[in-house]
DOVEX-228033 format. One record per residue (C-alpha): x, y, z; residue in three letters. Coordinates in steps of 0.25 Angstrom, whole numbers, plus 2048, in hexadecimal, padded with zeros to 3 digits. Example, Ala and Ser with C-alpha at 12.3 -4.5 7.8 and 13.67 -1.06 7.14 Angstrom:
REM DOVEX-228033
[atom [831 7EE 81F] ALA]
[atom [837 7FC 81D] SER]
***
This chain:
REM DOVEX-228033
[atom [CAC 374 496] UNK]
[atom [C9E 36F 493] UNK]
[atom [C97 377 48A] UNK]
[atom [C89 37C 491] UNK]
[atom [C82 377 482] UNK]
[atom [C82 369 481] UNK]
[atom [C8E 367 48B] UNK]
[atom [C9A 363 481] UNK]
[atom [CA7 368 486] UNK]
[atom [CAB 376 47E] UNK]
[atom [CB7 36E 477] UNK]
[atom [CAC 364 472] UNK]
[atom [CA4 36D 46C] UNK]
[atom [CAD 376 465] UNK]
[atom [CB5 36A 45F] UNK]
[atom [CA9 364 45A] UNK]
[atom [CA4 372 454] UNK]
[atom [CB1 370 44E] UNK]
[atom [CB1 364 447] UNK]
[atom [CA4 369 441] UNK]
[atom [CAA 374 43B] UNK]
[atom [CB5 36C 435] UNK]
[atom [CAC 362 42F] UNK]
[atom [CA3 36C 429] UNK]
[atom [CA4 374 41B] UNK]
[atom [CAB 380 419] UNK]
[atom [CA6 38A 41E] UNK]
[atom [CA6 386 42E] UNK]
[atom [C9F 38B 439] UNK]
[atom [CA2 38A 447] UNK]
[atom [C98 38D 452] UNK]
[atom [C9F 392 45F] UNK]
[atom [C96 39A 465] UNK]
[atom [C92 390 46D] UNK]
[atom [C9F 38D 473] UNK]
[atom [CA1 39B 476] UNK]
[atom [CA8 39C 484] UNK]
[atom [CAC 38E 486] UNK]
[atom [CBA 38A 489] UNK]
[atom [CC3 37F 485] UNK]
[atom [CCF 379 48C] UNK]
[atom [CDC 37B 485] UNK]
[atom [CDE 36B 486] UNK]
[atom [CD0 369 47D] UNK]
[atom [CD4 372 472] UNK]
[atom [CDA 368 46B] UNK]
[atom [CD2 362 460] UNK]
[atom [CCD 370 45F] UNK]
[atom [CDA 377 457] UNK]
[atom [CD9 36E 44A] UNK]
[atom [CCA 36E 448] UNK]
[atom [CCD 37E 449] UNK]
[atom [CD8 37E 43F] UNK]
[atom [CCF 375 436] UNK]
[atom [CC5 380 435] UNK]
[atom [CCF 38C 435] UNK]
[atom [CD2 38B 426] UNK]
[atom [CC4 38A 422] UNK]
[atom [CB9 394 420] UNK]
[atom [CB0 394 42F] UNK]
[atom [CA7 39C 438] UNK]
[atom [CA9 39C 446] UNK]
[atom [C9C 3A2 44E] UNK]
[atom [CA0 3A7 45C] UNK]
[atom [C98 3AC 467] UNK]
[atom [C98 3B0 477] UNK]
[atom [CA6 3AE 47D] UNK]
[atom [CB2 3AB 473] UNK]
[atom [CBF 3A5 478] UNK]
[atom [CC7 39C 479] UNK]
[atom [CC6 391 46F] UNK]
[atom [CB9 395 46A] UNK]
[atom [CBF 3A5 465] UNK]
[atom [CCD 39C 461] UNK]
[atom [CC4 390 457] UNK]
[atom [CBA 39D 452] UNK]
[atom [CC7 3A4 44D] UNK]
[atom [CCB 398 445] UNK]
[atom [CBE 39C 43C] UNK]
[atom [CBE 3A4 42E] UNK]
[atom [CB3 3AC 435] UNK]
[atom [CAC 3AF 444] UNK]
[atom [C9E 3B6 445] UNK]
[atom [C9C 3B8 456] UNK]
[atom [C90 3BC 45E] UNK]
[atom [C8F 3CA 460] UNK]
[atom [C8F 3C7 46F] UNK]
[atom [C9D 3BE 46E] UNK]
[atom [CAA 3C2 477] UNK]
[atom [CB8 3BD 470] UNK]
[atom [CC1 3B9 47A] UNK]
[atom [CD0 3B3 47A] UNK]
[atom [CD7 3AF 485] UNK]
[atom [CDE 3BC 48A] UNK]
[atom [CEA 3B8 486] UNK]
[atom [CEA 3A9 487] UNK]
[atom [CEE 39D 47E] UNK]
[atom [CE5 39C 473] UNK]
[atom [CE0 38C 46F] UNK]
[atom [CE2 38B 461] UNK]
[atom [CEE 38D 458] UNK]
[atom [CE9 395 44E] UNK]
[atom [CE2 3A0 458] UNK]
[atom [CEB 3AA 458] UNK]
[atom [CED 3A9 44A] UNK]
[atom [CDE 3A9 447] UNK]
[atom [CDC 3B5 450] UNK]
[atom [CE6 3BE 44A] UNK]
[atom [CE1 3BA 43D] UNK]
[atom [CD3 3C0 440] UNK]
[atom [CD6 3CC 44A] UNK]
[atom [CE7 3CF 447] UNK]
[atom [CF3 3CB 44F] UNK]
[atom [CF2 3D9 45A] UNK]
[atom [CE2 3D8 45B] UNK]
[atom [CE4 3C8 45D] UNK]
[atom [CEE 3CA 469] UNK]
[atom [CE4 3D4 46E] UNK]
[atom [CD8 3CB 46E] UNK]
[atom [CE0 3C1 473] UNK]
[atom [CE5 3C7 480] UNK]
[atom [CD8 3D0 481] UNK]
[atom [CD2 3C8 48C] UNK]
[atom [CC2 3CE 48B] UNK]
[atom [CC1 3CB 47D] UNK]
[atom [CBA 3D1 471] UNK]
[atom [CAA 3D1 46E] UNK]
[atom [CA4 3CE 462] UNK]
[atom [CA6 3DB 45B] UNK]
[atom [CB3 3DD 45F] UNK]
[atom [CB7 3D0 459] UNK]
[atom [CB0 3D4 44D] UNK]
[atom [CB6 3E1 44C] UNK]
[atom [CC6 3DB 44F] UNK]
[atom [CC3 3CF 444] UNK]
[atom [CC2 3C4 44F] UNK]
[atom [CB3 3C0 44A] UNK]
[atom [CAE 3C2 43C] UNK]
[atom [CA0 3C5 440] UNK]
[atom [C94 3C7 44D] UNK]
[atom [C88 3C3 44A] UNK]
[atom [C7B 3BE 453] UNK]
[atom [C7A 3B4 44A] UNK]
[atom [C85 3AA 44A] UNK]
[atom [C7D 39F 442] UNK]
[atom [C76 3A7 437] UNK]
[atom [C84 3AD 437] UNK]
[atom [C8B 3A1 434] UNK]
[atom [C81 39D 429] UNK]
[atom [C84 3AA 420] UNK]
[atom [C93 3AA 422] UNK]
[atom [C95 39A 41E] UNK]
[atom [C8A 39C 413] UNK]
[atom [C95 3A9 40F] UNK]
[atom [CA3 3A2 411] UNK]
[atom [C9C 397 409] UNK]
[atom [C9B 39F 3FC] UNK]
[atom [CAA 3A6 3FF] UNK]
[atom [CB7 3A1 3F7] UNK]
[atom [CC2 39C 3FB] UNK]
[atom [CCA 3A8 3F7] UNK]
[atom [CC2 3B3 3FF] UNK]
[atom [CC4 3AA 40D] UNK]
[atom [CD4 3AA 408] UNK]
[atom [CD4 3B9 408] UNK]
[atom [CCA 3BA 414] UNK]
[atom [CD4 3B2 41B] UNK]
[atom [CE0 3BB 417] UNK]
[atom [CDB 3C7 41A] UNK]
[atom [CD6 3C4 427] UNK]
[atom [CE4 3BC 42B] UNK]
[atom [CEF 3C3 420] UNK]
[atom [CF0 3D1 42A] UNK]
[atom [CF5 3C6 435] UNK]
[atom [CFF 3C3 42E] UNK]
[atom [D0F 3C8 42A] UNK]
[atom [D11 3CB 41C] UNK]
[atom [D16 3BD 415] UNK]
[atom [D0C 3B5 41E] UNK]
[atom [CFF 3BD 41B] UNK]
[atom [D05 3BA 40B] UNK]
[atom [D07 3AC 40E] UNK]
[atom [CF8 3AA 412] UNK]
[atom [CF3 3B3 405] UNK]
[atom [CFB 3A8 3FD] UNK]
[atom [CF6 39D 406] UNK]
[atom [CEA 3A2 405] UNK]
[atom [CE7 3A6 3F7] UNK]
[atom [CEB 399 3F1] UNK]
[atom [CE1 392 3FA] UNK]
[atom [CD6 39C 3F6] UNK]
[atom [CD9 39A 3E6] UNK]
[atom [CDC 38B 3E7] UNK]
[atom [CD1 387 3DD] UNK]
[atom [CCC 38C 3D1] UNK]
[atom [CC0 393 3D4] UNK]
[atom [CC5 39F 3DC] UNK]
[atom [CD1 3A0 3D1] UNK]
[atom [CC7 3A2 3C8] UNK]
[atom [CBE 3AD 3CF] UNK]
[atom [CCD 3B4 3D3] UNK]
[atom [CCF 3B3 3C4] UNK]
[atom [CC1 3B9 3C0] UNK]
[atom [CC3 3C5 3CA] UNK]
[atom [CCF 3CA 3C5] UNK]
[atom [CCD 3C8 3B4] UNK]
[atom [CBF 3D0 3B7] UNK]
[atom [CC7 3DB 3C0] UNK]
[atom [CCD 3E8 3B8] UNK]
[atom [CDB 3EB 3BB] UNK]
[atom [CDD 3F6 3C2] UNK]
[atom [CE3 3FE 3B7] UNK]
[atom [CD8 3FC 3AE] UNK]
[atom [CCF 400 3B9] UNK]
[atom [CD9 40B 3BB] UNK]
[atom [CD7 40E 3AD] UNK]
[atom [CC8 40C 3AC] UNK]
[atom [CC5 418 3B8] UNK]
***
């Protein structure tokens, strides 16, 4: 399908936007509003699945607008955050397969397993705001771009460590018991795998009161 911009195919554009992304600093930022609506046959997904995966486990905004489906809903949910036009409609595909591996993973990560099923099998989708009150999109702004520029310019400053516990809280209530405490381990030993973040830990809590002492203080 011939996109009516510059007439690359949909599959072109998106893989190239891609590839952008992965090659870029962290944090990314991937522009899809302009491929809102646009479908992709199965048989060219391909190439698309590792350039998400790539990007999954790093810090990245997906910017959404109009009519998200399809691939286009599946790669945004692959992002750490997604900001949507207020005007955006989120649809899946009633109850179809889904493109990408990590999909339903990622969608039950963000909105839980029973709203996930939902959404999936709900055939007239969600508007902006419902998607922002369910979990599915971080944000609705009219102003993807300026947007964009504030949010990078604030994941920029964050630590390891607070995306490691953003990424637990938001994924952890998904999971059974043992699992949700293999991903805390997982997780913190990546956030306080150098020096500096052991050190701020370590200043946190020598300048905090026990609670007994503050027990005791009152």
């Amino acid at each position: 399908m011939s996109d009516g911009v510059d007439g690359r195919p949909a599959c072109q554009r998106l893989t190239e936007a891609l590839e952008r992304a992965v090659r870029s600093p962290d944090p990314w930022v991937l522009d899809l509003d302009r491929l809102a609506g646009r479908s992709i046959p199965q048989g060219q997904i391909a190439p698309v699945e590792p350039l998400v995966e790539a990007l999954a486990v790093r810090p990245g905004l997906a910017l959404v607008g109009g009519l998200v489906e399809g691939i286009v809903l599946e790669v945004a949910l692959a992002a750490q955050s997604i900001v949507a036009e207020p005007a955006s409609l989120f649809r899946s595909a009633g109850g179809g397969a889904h493109h990408l591996s990590g999909t339903p993973w990622r969608l039950s990560a963000r909105v839980g397993p029973a709203r996930a099923l939902a959404f999936w099998l709900h055939e007239r989708g969600w508007r902006a705001r419902r998607a922002l009150a369910a979990g599915l999109v971080d944000a609705v702004s009219v102003d993807l771009g300026g947007f964009s520029e504030r949010w990078a310019r604030a994941a920029a400053s964050r630590s390891r460590a607070l995306e490691a516990l953003r990424l637990l809280q938001r994924s952890g209530g998904a999971l059974c018991q043992s699992a949700a405490l293999g991903l805390e381990r997982a997780l913190f030993a990546l956030a306080f795998a150098d020096e500096a973040p052991r050190r701020g830990a370590r200043a946190i809590l020598q300048s905090a009161p026990c609670r007994d002492e503050a027990d005791r203080g009152s």
